[in-house]
C-alpha positions as CSV (number, residue, x, y, z in Angstrom):
1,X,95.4,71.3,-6.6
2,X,94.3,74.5,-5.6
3,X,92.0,75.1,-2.3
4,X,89.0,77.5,-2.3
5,X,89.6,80.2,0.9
6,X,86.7,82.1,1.3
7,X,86.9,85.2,3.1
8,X,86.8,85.6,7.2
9,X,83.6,85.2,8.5
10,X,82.0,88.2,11.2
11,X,80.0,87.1,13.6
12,X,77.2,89.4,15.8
13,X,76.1,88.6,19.4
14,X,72.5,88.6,19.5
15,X,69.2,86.2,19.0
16,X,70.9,83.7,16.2
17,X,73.7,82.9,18.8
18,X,71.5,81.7,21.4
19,X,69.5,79.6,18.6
20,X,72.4,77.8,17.2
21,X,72.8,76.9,21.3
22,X,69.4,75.4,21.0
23,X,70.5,74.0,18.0
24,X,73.3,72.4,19.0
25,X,72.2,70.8,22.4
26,X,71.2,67.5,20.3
27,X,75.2,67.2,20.3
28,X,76.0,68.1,23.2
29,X,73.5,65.7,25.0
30,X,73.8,63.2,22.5
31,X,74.3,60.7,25.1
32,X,71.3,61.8,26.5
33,X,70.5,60.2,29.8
34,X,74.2,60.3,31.1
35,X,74.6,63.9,30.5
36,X,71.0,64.3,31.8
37,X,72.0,62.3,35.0
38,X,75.0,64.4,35.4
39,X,73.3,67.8,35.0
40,X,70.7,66.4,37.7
41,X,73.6,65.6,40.0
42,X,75.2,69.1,39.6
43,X,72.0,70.7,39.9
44,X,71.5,68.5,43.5
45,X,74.2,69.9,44.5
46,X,74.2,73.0,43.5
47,X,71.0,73.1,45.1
48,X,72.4,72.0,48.4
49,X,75.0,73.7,48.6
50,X,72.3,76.9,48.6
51,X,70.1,75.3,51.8
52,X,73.4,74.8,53.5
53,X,74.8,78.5,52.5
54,X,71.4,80.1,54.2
55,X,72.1,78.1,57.7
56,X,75.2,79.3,57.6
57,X,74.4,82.9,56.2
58,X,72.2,83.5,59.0
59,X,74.6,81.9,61.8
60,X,76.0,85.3,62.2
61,X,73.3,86.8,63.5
62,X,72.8,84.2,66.0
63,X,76.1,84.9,67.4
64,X,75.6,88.7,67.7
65,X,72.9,87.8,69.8
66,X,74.6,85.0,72.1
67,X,77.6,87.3,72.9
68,X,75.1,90.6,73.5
69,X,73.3,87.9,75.9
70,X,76.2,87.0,77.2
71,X,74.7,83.4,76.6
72,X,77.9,81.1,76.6
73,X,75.5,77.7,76.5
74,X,73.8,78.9,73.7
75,X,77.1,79.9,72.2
76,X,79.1,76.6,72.1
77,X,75.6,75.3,70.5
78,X,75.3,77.9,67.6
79,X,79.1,77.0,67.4
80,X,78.8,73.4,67.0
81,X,76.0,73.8,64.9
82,X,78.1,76.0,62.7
83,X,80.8,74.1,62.5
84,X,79.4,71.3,60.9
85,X,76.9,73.1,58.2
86,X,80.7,74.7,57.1
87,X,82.2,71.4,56.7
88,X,78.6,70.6,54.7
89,X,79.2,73.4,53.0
90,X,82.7,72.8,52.0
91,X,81.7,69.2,50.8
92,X,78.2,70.3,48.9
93,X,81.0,73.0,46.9
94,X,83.7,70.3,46.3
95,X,80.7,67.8,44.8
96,X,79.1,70.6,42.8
97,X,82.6,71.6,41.0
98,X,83.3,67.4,40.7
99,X,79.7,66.8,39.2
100,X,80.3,70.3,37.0
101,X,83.3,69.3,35.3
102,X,82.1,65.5,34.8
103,X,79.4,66.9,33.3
104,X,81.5,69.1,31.5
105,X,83.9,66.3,30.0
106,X,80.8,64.4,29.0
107,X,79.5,67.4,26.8
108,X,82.3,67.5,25.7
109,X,82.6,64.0,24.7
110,X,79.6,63.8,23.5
111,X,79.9,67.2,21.2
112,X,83.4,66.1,19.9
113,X,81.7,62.6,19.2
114,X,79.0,64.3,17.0
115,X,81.9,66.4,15.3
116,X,84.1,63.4,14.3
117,X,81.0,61.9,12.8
118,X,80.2,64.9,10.4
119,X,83.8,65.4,9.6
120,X,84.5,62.2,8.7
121,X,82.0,61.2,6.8
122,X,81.6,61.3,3.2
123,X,84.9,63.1,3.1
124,X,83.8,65.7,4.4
125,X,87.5,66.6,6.2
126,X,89.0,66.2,2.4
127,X,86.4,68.8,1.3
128,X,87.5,70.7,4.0
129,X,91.0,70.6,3.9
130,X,91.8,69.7,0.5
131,X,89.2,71.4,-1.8
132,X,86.4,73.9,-0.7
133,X,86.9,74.9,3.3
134,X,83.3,77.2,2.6
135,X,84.9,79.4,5.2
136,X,85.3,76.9,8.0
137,X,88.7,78.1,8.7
138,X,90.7,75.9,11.1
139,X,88.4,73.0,11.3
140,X,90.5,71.1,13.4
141,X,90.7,73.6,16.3
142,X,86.9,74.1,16.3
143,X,86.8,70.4,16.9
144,X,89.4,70.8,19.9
145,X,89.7,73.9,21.7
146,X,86.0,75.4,20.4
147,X,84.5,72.7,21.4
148,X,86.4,72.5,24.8
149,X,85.5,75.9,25.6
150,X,82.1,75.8,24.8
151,X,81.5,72.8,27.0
152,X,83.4,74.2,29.5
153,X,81.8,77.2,29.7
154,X,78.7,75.9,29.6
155,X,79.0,73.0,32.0
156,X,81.1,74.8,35.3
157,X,79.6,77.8,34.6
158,X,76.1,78.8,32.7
159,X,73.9,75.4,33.2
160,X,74.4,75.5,37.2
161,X,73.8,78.8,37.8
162,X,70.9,79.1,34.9
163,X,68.9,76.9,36.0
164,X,69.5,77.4,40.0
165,X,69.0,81.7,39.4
166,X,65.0,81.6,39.2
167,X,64.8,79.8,42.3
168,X,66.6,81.1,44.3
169,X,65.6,85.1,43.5
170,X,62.6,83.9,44.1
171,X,63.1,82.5,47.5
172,X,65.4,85.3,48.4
173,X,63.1,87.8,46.9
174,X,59.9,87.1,49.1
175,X,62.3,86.9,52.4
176,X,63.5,90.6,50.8
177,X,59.6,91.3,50.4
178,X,59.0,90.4,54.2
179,X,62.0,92.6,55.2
180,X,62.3,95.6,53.9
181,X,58.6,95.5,51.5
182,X,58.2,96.7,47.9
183,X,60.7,99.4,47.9
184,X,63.1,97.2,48.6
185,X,63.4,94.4,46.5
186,X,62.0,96.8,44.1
187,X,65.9,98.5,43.9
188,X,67.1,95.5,43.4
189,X,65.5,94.3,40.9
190,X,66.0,98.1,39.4
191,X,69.6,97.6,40.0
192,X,69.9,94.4,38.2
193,X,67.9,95.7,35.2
194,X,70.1,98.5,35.0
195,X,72.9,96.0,35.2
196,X,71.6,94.0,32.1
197,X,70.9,97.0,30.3
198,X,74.8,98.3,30.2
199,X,76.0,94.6,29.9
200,X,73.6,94.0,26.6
201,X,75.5,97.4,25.6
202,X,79.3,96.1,26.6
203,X,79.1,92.6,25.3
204,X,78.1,93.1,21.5
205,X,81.7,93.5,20.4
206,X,83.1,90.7,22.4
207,X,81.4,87.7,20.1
208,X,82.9,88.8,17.0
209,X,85.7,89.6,18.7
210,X,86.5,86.5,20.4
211,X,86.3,84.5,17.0
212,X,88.9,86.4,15.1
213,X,91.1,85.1,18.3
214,X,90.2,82.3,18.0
215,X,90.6,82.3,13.8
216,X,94.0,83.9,14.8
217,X,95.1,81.3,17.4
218,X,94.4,78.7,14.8
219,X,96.6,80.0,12.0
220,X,99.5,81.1,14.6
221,X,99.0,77.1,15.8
222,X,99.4,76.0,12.2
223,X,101.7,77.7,11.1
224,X,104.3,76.2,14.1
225,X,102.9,72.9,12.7
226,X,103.8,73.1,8.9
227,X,107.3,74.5,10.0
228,X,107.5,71.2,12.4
229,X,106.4,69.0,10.0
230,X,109.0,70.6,7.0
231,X,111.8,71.0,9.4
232,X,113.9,69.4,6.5
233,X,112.8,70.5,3.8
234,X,112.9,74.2,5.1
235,X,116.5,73.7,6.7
236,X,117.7,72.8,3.1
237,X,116.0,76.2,1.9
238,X,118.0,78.0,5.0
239,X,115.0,79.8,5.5
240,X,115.1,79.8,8.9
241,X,115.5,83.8,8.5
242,X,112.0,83.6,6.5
243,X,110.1,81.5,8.8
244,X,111.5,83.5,12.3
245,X,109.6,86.6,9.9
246,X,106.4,85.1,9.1
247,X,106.2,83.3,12.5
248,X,106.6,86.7,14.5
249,X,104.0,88.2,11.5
250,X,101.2,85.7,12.3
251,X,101.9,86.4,15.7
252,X,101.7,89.8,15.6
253,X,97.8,89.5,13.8
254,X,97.3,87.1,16.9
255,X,98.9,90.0,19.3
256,X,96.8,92.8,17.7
257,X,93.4,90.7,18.0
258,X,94.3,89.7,21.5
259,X,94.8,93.3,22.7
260,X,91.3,94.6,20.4
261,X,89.7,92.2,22.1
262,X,91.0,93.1,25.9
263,X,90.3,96.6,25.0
264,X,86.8,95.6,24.6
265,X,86.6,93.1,27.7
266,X,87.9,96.0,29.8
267,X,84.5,98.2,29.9
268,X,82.7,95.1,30.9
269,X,85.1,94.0,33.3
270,X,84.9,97.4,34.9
271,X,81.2,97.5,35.3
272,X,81.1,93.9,36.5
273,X,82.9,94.5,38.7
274,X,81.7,97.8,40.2
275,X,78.3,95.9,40.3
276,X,79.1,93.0,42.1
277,X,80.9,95.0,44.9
278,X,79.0,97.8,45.0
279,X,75.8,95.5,45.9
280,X,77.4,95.4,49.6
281,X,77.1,98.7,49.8
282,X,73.3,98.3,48.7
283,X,72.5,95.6,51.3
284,X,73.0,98.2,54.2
285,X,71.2,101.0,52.0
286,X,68.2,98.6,52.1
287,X,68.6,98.8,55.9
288,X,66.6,102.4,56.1
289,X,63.3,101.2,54.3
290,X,62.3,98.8,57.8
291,X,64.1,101.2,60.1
292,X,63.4,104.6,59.0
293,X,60.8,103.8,56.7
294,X,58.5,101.2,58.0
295,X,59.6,101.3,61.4
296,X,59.3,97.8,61.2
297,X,61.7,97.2,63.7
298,X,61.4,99.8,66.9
299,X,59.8,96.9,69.0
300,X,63.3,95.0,69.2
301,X,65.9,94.6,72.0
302,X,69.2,96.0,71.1
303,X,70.3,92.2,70.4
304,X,66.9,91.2,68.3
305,X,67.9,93.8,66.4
306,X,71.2,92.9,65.7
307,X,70.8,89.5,64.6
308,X,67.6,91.1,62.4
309,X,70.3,93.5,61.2
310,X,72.9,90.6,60.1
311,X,69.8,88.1,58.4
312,X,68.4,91.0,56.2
313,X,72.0,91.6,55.0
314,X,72.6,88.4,54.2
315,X,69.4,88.4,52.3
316,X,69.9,91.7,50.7
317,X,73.4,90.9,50.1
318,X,72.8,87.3,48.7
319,X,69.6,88.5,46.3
320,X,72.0,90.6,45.1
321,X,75.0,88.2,44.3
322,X,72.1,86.2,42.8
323,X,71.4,88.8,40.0
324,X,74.9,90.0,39.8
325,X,75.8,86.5,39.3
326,X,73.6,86.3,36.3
327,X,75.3,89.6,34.5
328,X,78.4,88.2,35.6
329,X,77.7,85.6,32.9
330,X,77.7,88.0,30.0
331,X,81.2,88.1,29.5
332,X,81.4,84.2,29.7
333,X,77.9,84.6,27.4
334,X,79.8,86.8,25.1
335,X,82.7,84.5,24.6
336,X,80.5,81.6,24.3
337,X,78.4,82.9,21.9
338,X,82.2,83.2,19.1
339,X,82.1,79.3,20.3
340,X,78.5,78.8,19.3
341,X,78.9,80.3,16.2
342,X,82.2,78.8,14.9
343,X,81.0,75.2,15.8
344,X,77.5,75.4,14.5
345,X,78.8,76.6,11.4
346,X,81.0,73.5,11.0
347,X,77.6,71.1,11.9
348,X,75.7,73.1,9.2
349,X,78.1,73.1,7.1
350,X,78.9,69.2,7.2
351,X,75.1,68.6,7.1
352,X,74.5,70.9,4.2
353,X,77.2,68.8,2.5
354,X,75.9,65.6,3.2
355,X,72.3,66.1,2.3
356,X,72.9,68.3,-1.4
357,X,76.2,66.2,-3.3
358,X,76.0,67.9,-6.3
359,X,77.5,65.2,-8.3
360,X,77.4,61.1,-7.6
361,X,80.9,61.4,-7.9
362,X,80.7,62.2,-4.3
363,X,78.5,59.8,-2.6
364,X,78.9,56.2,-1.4
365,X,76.3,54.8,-3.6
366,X,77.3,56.0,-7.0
367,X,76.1,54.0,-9.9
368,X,78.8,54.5,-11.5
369,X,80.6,51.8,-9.3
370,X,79.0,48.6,-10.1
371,X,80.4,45.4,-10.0
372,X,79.8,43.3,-13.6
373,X,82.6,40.8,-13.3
374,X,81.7,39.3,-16.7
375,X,82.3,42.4,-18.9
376,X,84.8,42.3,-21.0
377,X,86.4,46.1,-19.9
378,X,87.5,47.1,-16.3
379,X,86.8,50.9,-16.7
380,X,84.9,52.3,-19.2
381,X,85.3,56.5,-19.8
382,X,83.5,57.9,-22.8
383,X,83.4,62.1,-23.0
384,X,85.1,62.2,-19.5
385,X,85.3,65.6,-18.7
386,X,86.5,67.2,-15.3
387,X,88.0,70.0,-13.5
388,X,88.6,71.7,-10.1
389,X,85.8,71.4,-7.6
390,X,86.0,74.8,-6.5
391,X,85.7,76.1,-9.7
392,X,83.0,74.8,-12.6
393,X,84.1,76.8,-15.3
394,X,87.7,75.2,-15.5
395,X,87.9,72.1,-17.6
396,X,91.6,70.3,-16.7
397,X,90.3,67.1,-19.3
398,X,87.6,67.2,-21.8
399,X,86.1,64.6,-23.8
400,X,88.6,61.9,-22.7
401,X,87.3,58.0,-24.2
402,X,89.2,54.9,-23.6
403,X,88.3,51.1,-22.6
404,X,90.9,48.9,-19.6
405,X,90.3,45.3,-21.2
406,X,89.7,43.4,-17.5
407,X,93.2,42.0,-16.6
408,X,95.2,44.5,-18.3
409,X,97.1,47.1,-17.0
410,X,97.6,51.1,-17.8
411,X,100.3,53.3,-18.0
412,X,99.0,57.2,-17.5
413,X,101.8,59.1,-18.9
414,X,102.3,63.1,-19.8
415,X,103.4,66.4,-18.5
416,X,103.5,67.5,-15.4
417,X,100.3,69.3,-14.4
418,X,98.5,67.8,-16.9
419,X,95.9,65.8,-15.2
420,X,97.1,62.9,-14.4
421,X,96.9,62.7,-10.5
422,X,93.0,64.7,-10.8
423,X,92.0,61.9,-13.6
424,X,93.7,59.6,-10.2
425,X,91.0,61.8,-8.2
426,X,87.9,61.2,-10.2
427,X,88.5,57.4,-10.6
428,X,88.3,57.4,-6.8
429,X,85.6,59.4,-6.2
430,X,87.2,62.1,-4.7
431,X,86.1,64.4,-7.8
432,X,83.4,65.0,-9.6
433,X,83.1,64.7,-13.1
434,X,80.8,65.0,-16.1
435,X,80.6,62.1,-19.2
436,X,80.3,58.4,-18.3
437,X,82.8,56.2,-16.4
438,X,81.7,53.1,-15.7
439,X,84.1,50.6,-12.9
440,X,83.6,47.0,-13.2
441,X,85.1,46.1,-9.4
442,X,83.7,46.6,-6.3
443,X,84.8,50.1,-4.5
444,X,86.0,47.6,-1.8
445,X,88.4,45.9,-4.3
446,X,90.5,49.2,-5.2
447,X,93.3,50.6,-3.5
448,X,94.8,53.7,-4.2
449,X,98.6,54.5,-3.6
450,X,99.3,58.3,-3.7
451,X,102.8,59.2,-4.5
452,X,103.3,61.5,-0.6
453,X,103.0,58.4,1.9
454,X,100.8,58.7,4.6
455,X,101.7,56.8,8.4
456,X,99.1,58.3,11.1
457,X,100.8,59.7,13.9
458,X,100.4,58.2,17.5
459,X,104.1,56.3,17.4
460,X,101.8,52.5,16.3
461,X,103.4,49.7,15.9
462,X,105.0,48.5,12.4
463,X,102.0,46.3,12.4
464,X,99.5,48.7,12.9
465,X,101.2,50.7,10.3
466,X,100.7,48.0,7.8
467,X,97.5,46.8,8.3
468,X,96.3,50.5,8.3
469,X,93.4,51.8,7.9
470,X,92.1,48.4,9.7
471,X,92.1,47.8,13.7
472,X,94.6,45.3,14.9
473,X,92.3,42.4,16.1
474,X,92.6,38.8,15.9
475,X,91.2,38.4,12.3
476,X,94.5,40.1,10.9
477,X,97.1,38.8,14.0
478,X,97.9,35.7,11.5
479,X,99.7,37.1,8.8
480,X,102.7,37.8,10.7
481,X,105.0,34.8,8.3
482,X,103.5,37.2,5.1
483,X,104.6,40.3,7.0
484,X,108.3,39.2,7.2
485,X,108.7,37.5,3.7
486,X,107.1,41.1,2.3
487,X,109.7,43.2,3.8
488,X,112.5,41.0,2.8
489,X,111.5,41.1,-0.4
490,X,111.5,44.9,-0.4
491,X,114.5,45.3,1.2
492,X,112.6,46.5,4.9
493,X,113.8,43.5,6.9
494,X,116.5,46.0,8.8
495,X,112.7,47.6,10.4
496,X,112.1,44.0,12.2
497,X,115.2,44.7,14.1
498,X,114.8,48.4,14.9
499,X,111.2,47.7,16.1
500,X,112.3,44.6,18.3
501,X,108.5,43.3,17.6
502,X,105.7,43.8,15.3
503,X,103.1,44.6,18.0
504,X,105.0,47.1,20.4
505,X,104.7,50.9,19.6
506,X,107.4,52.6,18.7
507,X,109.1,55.9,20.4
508,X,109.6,57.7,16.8
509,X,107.0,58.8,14.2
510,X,107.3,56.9,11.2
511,X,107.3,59.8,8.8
512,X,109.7,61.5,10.8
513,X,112.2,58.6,10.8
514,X,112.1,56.4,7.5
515,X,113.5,58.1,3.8
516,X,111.4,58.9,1.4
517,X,112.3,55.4,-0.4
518,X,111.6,53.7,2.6
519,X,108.0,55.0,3.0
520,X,107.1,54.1,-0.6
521,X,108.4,50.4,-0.1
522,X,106.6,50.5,3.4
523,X,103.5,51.6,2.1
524,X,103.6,49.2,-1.1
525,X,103.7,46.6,1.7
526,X,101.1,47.9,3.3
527,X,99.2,47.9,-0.2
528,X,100.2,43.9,-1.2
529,X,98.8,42.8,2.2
530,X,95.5,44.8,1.4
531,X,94.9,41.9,-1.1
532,X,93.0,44.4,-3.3
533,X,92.0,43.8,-7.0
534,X,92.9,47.2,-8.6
535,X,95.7,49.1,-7.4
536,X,96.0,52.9,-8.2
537,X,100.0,54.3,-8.0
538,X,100.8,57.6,-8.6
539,X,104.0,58.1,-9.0
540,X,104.2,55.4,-6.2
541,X,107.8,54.0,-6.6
542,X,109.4,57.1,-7.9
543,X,111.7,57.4,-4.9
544,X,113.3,54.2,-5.2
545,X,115.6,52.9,-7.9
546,X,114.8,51.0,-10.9
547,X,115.6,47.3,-9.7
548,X,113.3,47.6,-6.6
549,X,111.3,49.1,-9.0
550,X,111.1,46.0,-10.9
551,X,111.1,44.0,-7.9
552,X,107.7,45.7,-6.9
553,X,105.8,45.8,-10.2
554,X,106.7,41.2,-10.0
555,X,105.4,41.2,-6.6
556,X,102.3,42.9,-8.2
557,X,101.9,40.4,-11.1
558,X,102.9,37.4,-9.1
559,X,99.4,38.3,-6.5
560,X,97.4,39.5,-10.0
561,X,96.7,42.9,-8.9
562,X,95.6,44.9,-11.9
563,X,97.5,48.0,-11.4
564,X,97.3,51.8,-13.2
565,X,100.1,53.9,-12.5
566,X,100.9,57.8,-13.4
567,X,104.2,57.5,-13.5
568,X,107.4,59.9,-16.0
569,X,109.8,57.3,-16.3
570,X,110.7,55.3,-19.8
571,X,111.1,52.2,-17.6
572,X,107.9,51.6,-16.3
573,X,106.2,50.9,-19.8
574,X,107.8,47.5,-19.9
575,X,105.7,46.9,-16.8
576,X,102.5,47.5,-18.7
577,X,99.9,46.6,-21.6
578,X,98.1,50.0,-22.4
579,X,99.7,53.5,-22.3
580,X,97.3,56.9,-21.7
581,X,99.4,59.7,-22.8
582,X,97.6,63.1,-22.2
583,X,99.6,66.0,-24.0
584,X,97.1,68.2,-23.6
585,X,93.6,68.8,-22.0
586,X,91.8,68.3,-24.5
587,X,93.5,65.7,-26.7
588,X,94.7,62.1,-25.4
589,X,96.6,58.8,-26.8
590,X,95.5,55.4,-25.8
591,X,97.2,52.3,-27.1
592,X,99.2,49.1,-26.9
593,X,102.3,48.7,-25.8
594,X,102.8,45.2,-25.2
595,X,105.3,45.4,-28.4
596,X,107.3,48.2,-27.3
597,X,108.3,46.4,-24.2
598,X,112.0,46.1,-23.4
């Protein structure tokens, strides 16, 4: 089955980056009183730690003027005094940074929550991965490390010094105002609007740029992955040679986009940096407009003026970290806005998909699925016609028409590439289709047994394993006896003694350990304590030999399961009542074979 790529994506810094923020703050503070509690608590301290930095930015100029006064009293009291607003200080910092990354683990939580739940549902991760990706590339990494980085970025970093900036320019800018008058907090605020100016400039290459890293960071990830998970299979090719090549060519893409995007950082970096240090300098240059100037200060004893000197300097000097603390947040703006983008397109996209199925093939709550245990067929396909999702055009069956008699079973037989496994796909919902198909069973009652065997990763016990995808609880702890007599029967019993117990993880990965055989007959297990009605199997037991074969298709009939299986070999047809040949796409053979049973 062939998966739709659509072409890489370009993203712009501007407006629509800080609305898909907005958008996407329902996510983030989905848990909303929690996350609201702890932005209140890093806010409190934030806010703190700002009363307790002016006592101690102004202790300075209390000591110039208790060692000009030669005031050793009033010394060991500004030093007392001093010491402990530090040790505040220190505290008030260590709380903000605690509260800022709970609140940043919580967003996080919270967003990665709200991603599962869109890319779970409806199948929306098979869509993605196995059919149409609509240009979400790497889903799984904008469900990790986008969403890490947004939250991260956006708890430590933006929402504390957002919502603290206004206030405190404003408090800082009227003690400016009473210092050194108009002119001077006029500069400043000059200076920072020069500041935003050039950074508005700098930063409009960085968004795009930081989501083809992160695009290329995905793909350099996966492709370690695939050559992890096909170790085997790509040792037997010896193509270690090949995959040293490609490995060192997707990392060279990842290289090039890396260095593109430092080139453009550096600019910024640059004139971030120039204006954050160069603001000392302007907190003395203020210094003329109330001596020179205004005069403002002539009245003064040497030591007055001193200590005046140091306050305004820590004023000037801290109303300008305050602004040059805000454009120090377009770079982490800039690389936060790729985030934005690449996660909000995944929501939109999984909502979009949600809300307009195209075909009732697709949803839950299908007619087409409706139980009518007193008719006399199972399944019922007249004109059954279907091809590829990703393209409409392409027909791999047309006009296929046969009746299941209820408590019968069906042998789906042809060549390779046929159609078998997608006719597999429609039955299950996982295509869509056009003609009628009518299921007599529940959705609940069907199980479907693909021919690659799935174990989820995580190193779970053999029991979790087999009672996947259900939760080990107490409803399904009593069928430990069934477990056992299963594996016997299917030649498994030697996994009871390399697992020790049924409940204790394991320190392997099951798909990484068992042969291939060995995961059919695990997950045919796994399928016979489902209990279902209907069993789909494609190609489900072609990895074992013909008597466990057998062995398996008795277990089936001896539970009445009503099982369809795609399957090449001659000797399953003794296992069966109706045959489907397909020899071509549009032509098909149903019939009886009870007689030609050997």
């Amino acid at each position: 089955m062939g998966k739709l790529q659509v072409i890489e994506k370009k993203f712009e810094f501007g407006f629509r980056v800080f609305y898909n923020l907005f958008r996407l703050f329902p996510h983030i503070y989905s848990n909303l009183w929690f996350t609201l509690a702890l932005t209140a608590l890093t806010v409190a301290a934030s806010v703190g730690n700002e009363i307790v930095n002016y006592k101690t930015g102004v202790i300075p100029g209390k000591f110039y003027v208790a060692l000009i006064e030669k005031d050793e009293p009033k010394f060991w009291h500004i030093f007392w005094v001093a010491s402990l607003c530090y040790i505040g200080l220190c505290l008030l910092m260590a709380l903000m940074n605690f509260f800022s990354w709970c609140l940043y683990i919580q967003q996080r939580k919270n967003l990665v929550q709200c991603l599962h739940k869109i890319y779970y549902k409806n199948n929306f991760y098979y869509q993605l991965n196995g059919v149409d990706d609509h240009g979400i590339d790497n889903p799984d990494q904008r469900i990790t490390q986008d969403a890490d980085k947004l939250t991260k970025l956006l708890g430590t970093s933006i929402i504390p010094t957002v919502l603290l900036s206004p206030f405190i320019i404003s408090y800082y800018g009227v003690r400016v105002w009473e210092t050194a008058g108009g002119w001077g907090f006029g500069l400043i605020f000059a200076y920072f609007a020069i500041g935003v100016i050039i950074n508005r400039i700098l930063i409009g290459p960085i968004t795009p740029w930081a989501a083809r890293v992160e695009k290329a960071e995905g793909d350099f990830r996966y492709k370690h992955v695939s050559v992890r998970v096909n170790a085997e299979e790509s040792a037997f090719f010896k193509s270690s040679e090949f995959e040293h090549i490609f490995s060192d060519l997707s990392f060279n893409v990842l290289f090039r986009r890396l260095f593109a995007f430092m080139c453009w950082r550096f600019p910024s970096q640059f004139f971030q940096s120039f204006f954050d240090y160069y603001g000392g300098c302007m907190s003395y240059i203020l210094q003329l407009f109330p001596l020179f100037v205004f005069h403002m200060y002539d009245n003064l004893s040497p030591a007055a003026l001193s200590g005046q000197i140091s306050n305004n300097a820590f004023y000037f000097i801290y109303l300008i970290n305050c602004f040059t603390r805000l454009t120090d947040l377009a770079m982490n703006i800039a690389e936060l806005g790729g985030y934005i983008m690449r996660v909000s397109e995944f929501v939109d996209t999984g909502k979009y998909y949600q809300s307009a199925i195209e075909n009732e093939a697709f949803s839950s709550s299908s007619d087409s699925s409706e139980k009518t245990s007193g008719d006399e067929n199972l399944i019922e396909a007249e004109h059954l016609s279907f091809g590829p999702p990703t393209n409409s055009n392409i027909r791999i069956i047309e006009n296929l028409s046969f009746n299941l008699p209820r408590n019968k079973t069906m042998l789906i037989t042809g060549d390779s590439g046929i159609g078998k496994t997608s006719l597999i796909r429609v039955i299950a919902d996982l295509w869509p289709h056009q003609g009628i198909l009518k299921k007599h069973y529940e959705k609940s009652d069907a199980y479907f047994l693909p021919q690659k065997p799935y174990f989820p990763v995580g190193r779970l016990s053999l029991k979790q394993q087999l009672i996947f995808p259900a939760e080990e609880n107490e409803k399904n702890t009593g069928n430990d006896d069934e477990i056992v007599r299963i594996l016997h029967e299917l030649k498994l019993g030697h996994l009871l003694q390399i697992v020790g117990n049924q409940y204790d993880p394991v320190d392997f990965e099951w798909q990484d350990t068992l042969s291939p055989g060995e995961q059919q007959r695990l997950c045919f297990a796994r399928m016979l304590l489902a209990e279902p009605t209907i069993v789909c199997l494609d190609e489900s037991t072609c990895n074992v030999d013909e008597g466990i074969e057998n062995a398996m298709y008795e277990m089936l009939r001896k539970r009445s399961i009503t099982y369809i299986t795609v399957g090449h070999r001659k000797s399953l047809r003794s296992h069966h009542d109706f045959e489907l040949r397909i020899p071509s796409s549009s032509s098909f053979l149903f019939h009886e074979i009870h007689n030609q049973k050997f």
